[in-house]
C-alpha positions in Angstrom: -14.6 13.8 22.0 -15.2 16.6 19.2 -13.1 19.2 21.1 -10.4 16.7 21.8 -10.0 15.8 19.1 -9.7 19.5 17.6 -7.5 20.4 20.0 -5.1 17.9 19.2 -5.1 18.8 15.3 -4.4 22.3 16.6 -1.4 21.0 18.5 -0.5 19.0 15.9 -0.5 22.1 12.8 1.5 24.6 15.7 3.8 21.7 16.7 6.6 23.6 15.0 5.7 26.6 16.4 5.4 25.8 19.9 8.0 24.3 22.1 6.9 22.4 24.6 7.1 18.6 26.0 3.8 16.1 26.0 4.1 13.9 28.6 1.2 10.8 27.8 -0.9 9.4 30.5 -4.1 7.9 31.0 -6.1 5.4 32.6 -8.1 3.8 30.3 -8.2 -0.1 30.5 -8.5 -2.1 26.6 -9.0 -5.4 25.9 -6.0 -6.6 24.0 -5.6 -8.8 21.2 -2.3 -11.1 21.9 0.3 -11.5 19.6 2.9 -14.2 18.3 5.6 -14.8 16.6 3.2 -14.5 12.9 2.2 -10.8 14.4 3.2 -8.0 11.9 5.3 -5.5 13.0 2.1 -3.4 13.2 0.1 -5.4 15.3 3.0 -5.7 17.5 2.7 -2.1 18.0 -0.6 -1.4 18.6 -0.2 -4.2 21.2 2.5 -2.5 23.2 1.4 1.3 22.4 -2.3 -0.3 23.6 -0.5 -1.6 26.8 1.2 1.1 27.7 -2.4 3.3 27.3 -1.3 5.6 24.8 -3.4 7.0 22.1 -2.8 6.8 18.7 -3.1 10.8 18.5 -0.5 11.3 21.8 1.4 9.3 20.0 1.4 10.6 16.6 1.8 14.1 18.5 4.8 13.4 20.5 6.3 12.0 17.4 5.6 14.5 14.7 3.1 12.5 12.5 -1.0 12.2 12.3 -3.2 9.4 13.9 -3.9 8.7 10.8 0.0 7.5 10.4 0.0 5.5 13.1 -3.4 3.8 12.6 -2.0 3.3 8.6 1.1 1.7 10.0 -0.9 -1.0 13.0 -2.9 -1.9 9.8 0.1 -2.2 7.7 -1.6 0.4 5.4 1.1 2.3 4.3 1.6 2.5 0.9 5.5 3.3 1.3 7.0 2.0 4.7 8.5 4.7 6.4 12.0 3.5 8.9 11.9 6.6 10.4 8.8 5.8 11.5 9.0 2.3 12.8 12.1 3.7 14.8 10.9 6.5 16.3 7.6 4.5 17.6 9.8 1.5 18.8 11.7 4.1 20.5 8.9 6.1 22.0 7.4 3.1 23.3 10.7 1.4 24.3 10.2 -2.2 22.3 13.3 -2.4 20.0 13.8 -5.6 22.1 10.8 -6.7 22.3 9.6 -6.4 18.2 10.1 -9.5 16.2 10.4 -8.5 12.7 9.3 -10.9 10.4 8.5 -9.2 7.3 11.8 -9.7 5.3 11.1 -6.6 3.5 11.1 -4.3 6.8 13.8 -6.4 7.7 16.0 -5.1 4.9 14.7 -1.5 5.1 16.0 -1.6 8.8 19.3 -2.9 8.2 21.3 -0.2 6.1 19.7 -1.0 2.6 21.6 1.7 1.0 24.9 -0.8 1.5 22.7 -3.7 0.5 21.5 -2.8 -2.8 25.5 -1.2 -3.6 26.1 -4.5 -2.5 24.0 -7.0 -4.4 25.0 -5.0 -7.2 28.4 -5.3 -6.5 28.4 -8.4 -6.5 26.7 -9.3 -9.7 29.1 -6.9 -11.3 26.2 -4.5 -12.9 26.2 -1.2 -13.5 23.5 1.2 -11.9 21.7 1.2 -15.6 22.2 -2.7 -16.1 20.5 -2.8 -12.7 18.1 -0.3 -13.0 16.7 -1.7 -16.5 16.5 -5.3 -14.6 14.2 -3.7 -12.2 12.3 -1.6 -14.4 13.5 1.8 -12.6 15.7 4.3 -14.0 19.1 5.2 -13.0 17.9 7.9 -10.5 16.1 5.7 -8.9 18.8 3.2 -8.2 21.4 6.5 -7.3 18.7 7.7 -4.8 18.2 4.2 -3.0 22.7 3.7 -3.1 22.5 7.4 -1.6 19.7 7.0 1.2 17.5 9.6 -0.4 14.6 7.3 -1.4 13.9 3.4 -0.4 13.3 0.6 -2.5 9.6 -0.1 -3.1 8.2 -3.3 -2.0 7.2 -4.2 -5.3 10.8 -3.8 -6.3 12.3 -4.9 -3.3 9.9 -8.5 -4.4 11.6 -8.2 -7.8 15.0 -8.0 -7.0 14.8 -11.0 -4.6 12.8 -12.9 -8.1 15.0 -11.4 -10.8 18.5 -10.8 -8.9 19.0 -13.0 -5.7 17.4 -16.0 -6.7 20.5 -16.8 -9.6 
């Protein structure tokens, strides 16, 4: 297990440097823990990655990020949600049809939130400071987020919908 797991960090730190495919297969049989429509997006992952017997390694190697990634995002650990992410693993695995997303949060991450946040602001006719100072962020912030550069926070995301949506 050691050396397996070495030689996968190895493969992980030349991944830039090497080209080459990974193909993922194994035969190892898991108990698995069904999910519902209250699952987190996370948990609906594991359960799919779990079915298809992939490893949260092979996975993070095919895909360009850690273990430690993908085991943050099954536990819905991650302190930021990364899209890119979620996308690339629901492609990999081939379950954009079969995730229900109900975390409105990852929701609005996933549908073009740039245009939604020029939007809402739009909309209540504020300016990028007026909207900033609401949410306790400065301008850049709110430029970054209108531009794609950076996401929204959770915490902010939550203060918008109190502050903002609910007038």
């Amino acid at each position: 297990m050691e050396i397996e797991k070495a030689i996968n960090e190895l493969f992980y730190r030349l991944r830039h440097t090497i080209k080459t495919e990974i193909s993922i297969k194994t035969n190892t049989r898991r108990k698995l823990k069904p999910i519902n429509e209250n699952s987190t997006i996370g948990e609906q992952i594991k359960y799919y990655r779990m079915q298809q017997d992939i490893k949260q390694t092979d996975l993070g190697l095919k895909l360009g990020f850690s273990e430690s990634t993908i085991k943050n995002l099954e536990n819905n650990e991650l302190k930021l949600v990364d899209i890119n992410l979620i996308k690339k693993v629901l492609k990999e695995l081939n379950i954009e049809d079969k995730i229900l997303i109900n975390d409105e949060y990852i929701k609005f991450l996933l549908n073009n939130p740039c245009k939604q946040i020029k939007n809402i602001r739009g909309t209540l006719n504020m300016s990028r400071q007026e909207f900033a100072n609401v949410l306790d962020v400065s301008i850049t912030s709110v430029r970054r987020w209108e531009n794609g550069n950076n996401h929204i926070s959770r915490e902010k995301y939550n203060k918008l919908k109190m502050e903002l949506l609910q007038n």
